[in-house]
Residue, then its C-alpha position, 0 to 999 in steps of 0.5 A: x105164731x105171730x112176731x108179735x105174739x113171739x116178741x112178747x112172750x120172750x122173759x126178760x131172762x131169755x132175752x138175756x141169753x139170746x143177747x149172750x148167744x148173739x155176742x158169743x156166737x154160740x148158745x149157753x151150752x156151747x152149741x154154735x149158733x147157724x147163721x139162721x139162727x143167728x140172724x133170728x136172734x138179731x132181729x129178736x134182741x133188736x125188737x126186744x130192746x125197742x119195745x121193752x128196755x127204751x134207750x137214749x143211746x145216739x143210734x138205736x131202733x125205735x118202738x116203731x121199727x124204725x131207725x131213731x138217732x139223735x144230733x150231737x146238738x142234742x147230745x151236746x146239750x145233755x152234758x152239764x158242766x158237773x158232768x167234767x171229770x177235768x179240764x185243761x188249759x189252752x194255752x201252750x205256756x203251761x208246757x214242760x221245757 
């Protein structure tokens, strides 16, 4: 079987629990991941995640493969000012003596 081929018959459901096997270690029955298998599963989640579940996280893989990270410029201007949970003033005559 090609990755190809691989990649796109994992469900969305098994892709679920090779992220949990990943992050635990182990798989759903307990059985500890080889490092093999961990390796595989890695490279799994990490295609998975580009070719179907698209991110606009700064550093992610993109569709293609590559690595795809975006400029704190760029993250920057995605802040809106409502987006301000609060704010505080600057200068120091506001602190308790």
């Amino acid at each position: 079987m090609q990755f190809d081929d691989l990649l796109s018959s994992i469900t969305p459901e098994t892709f679920e629990r090779l992220v949990q096997a990943v992050e635990l270690g182990k798989w759903q029955d307990g059985v500890k991941l080889t490092e093999q298998q961990r390796e595989h599963s890695i490279q799994l989640v990490m295609a998975y995640q580009a070719r179907y579940t698209p991110s606009e996280e700064a550093f992610r893989i993109g569709a293609d493969g590559q690595l795809v990270t975006r400029s704190k410029r760029d993250m920057k201007a995605e802040i809106k000012p409502a987006d301000t949970i609060a704010s505080f003033p600057l200068n120091s005559s506001n602190e308790a003596s």
